[in-house]
C-alpha positions in Angstrom: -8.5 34.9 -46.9 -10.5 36.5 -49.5 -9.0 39.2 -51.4 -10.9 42.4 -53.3 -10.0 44.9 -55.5 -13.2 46.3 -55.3 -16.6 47.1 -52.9 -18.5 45.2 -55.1 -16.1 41.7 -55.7 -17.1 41.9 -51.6 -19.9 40.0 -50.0 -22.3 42.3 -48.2 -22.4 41.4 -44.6 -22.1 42.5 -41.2 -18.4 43.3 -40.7 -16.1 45.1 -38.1 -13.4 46.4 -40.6 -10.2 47.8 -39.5 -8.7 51.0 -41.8 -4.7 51.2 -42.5 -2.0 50.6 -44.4 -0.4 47.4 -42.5 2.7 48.0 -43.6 4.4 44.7 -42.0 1.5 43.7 -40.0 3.5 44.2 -36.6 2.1 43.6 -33.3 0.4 46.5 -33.0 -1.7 45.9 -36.1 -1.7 42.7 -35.1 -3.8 44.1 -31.9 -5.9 46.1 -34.0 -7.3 43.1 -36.4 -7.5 41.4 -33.2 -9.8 44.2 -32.2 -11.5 43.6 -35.1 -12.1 39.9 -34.6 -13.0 39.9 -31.1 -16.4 41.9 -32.5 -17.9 38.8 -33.7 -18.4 40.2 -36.8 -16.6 39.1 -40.0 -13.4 40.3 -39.4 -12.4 42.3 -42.9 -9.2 44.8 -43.5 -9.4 47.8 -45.6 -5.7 48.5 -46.7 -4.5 50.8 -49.7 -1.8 50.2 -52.7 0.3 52.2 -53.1 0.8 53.4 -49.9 -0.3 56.6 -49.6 2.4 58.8 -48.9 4.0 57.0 -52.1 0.9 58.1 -53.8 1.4 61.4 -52.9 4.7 61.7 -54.4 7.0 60.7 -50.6 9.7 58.3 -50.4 8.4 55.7 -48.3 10.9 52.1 -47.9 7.9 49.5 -46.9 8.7 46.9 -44.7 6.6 43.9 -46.8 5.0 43.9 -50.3 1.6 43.8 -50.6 1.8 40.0 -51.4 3.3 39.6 -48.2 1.2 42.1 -46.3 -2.4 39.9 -47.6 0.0 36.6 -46.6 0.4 37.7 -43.1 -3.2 39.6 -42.2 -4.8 36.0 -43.3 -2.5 34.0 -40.8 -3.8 36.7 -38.2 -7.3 36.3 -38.9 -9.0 38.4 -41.1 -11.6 36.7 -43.3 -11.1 39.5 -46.0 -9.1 41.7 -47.0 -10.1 45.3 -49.9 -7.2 46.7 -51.5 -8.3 50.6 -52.1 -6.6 51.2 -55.4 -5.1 54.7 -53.9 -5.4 57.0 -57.3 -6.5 60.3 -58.1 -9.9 59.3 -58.7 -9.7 57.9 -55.2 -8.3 60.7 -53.4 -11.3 62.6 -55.0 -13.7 60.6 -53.1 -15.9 63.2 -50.9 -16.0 61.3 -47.5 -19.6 60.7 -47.2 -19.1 58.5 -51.0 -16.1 57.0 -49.7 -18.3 55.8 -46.0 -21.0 54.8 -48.7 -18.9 52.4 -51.1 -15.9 51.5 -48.8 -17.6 50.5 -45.6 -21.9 50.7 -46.1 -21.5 49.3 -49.3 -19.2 45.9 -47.6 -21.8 45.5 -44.6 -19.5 47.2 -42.1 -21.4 47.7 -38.7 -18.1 48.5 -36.6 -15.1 50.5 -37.6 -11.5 50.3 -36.6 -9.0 53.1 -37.1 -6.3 55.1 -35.7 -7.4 58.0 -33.7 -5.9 60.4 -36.5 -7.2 58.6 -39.5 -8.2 61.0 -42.0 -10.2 60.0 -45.5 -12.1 61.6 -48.2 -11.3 64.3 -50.5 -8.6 66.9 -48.6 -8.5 64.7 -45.6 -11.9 66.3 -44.8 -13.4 63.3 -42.9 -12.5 61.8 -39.3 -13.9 59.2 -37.4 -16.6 61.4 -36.1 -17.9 61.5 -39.2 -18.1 58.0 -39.2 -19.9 57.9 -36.2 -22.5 60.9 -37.4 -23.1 58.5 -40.3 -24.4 55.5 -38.1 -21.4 53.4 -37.6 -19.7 52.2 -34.4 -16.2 53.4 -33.9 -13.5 51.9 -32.0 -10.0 53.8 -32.1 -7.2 51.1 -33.0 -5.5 50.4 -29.7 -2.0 51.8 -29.7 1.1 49.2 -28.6 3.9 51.4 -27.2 7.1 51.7 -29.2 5.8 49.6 -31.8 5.2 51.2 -35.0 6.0 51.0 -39.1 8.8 53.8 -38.9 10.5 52.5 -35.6 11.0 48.9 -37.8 12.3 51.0 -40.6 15.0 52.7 -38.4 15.7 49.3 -36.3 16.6 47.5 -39.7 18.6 50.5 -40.9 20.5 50.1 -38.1 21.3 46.1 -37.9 19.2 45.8 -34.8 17.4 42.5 -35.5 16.4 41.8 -32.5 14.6 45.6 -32.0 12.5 45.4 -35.2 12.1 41.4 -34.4 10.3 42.8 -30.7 8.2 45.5 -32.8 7.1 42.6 -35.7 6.4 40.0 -33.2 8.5 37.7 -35.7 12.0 37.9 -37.1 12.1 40.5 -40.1 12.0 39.3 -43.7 14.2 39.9 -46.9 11.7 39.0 -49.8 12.3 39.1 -53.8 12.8 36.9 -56.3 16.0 34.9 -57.4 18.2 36.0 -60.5 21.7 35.6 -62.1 24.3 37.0 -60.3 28.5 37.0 -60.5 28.3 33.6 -59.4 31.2 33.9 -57.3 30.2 32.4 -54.4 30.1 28.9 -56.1 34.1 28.8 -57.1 34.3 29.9 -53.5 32.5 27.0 -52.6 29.5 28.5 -51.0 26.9 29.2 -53.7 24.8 31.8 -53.1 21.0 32.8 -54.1 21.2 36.5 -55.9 17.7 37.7 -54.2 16.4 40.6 -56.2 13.6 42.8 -53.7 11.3 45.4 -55.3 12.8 48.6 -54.6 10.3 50.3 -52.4 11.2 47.6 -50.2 13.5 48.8 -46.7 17.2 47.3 -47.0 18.8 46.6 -43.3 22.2 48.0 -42.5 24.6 46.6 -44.9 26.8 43.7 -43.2 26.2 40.1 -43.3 23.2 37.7 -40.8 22.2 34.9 -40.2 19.0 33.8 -40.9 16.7 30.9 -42.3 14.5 30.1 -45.2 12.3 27.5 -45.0 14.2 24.3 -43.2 17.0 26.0 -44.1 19.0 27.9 -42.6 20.8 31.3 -44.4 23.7 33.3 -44.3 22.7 36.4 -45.8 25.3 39.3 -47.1 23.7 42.6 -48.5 26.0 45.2 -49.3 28.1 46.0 -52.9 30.8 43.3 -52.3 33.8 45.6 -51.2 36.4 42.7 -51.6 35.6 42.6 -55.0 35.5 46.5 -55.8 31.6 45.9 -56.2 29.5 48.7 -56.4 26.1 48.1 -56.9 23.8 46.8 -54.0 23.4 43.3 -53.7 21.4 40.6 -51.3 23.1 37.0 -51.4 22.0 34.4 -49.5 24.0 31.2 -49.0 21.2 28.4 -48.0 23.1 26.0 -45.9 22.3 22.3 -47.0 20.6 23.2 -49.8 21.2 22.0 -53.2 18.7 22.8 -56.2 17.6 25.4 -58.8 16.1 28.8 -57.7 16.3 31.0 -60.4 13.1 32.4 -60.2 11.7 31.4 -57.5 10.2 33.5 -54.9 12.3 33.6 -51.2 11.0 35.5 -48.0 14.2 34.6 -45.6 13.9 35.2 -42.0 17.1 37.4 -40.5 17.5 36.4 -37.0 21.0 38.0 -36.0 23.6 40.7 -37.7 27.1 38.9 -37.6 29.3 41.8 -38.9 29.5 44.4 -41.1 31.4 44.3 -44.7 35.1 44.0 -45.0 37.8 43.6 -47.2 40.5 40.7 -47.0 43.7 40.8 -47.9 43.4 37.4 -50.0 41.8 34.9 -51.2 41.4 32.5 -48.3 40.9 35.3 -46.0 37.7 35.3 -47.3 36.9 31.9 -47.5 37.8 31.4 -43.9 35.7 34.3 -42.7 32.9 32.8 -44.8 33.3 29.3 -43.3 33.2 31.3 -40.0 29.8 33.0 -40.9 28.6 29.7 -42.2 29.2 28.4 -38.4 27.9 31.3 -36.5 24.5 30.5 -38.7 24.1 27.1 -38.0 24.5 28.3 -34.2 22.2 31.5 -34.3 18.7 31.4 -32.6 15.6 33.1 -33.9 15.2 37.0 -31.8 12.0 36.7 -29.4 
């Protein structure tokens, strides 16, 4: 997939471009660059960074980063993909300029939104605009209890297999590996600290079981309440793994909430519940 940062770094052709933020390219976006493809145009994404409500000042906890967000819309389809840079300047766009560089300026013949998408300076343009200005609109088919914020609450909750049903894949823990206590290693299961930017959504705090690559994961996020831990952490142990990841890049799949965090009453409590986790994993099944 090809990726822009702006109109101009995109080839002018005749393109069906779909309009959102994607935030964890679920099913039902998944529908809507379908949408897109079955045109017969060149199927091409408009998305925004940051997201917008961020941009306006809003908390908003995003499902994937935008390195994962261009990962996945190229394994659904889409031949390219323009990140709007979503700044002041931006936001100041009147939306007959925004029409003229964003879409008429790419080649875009057919349109793809959400039936409430708003654009342009104040909001002040709609798809009828669009329309009025000589493009062919489609509304982004809607998929039933399938949305960004219904994920968001599923993870919050530990209910894997609910945001797993929305995604149309298992959900993802992605960030990059650095030092941690290093407990887990005189415990005998050594453990990957996994760092995630923190916009990022953190599921309910307990520990899953999961897989990274051919690997498969038992994942604990949480503070470490055996250990009088406070600050949040996100340790995977990869089962079978041996190797140097300090640095390194993991998205890990969760595919089932085991149990919450707990406190033991020794040492080898612990180690025995760990052991007991470990097992669970290498039995757990990836959610459909």
């Amino acid at each position: 997939m090809r990726i822009a940062h702006v109109p101009t770094q995109v080839v002018r052709q005749p393109r069906a471009v779909a309009i959102g933020t994607f935030d964890g390219v679920h099913r039902g976006h998944r529908g809507v660059i379908q949408a897109a493809i079955d045109t017969g145009l060149a199927p091409t994404v408009l998305t925004f960074d940051p997201h917008p409500r961020s941009a306006l000042g809003n908390r908003v906890e995003l499902i994937s980063t935008l390195e994962r967000r261009l990962e996945l819309l190229g394994e659904a389809g889409v031949e390219t993909t323009l990140i709007a840079p979503f700044t002041q300047d931006f936001m100041l766009l009147s939306p007959e300029r925004f029409a003229e560089q964003y879409l008429r300026g790419i080649g875009a013949e057919v349109v793809i939104a959400g039936e409430d998408f708003r654009f342009g300076h104040r909001r002040s343009g709609d798809l009828s605009l669009l329309e009025s200005l000589g493009f062919e609109v489609l509304v982004a088919p809607q998929l039933p209890n399938a949305s960004s914020s219904a994920i968001r609450r599923a993870l919050k909750l530990g209910d894997i297999a609910l945001a797993a049903s929305m995604l149309g894949r298992p959900p993802e823990l992605d960030g990059v590996v650095v030092g941690g206590d290093q407990r887990g290693g005189t415990l005998g299961f050594p453990t990957a600290n996994i760092q995630p930017l923190p916009e990022l959504v953190v599921p309910q705090y307990g520990i899953y079981a999961g897989q990274w690559g051919a690997f498969r994961a038992a994942v604990s996020i949480g503070t470490n309440p055996h250990y009088g831990g406070t600050e949040q952490r996100i340790e995977a142990f990869l089962l079978d793994f041996s190797g140097d990841l300090y640095g390194k890049r993991l998205v890990v799949e969760l595919w089932e909430y085991l149990r919450g965090e707990q406190t033991f009453d020794s040492e080898q409590s612990l180690i025995d519940q760990i052991a007991a986790d470990v097992a669970a994993t290498r039995a757990a099944v990836p959610p459909r």
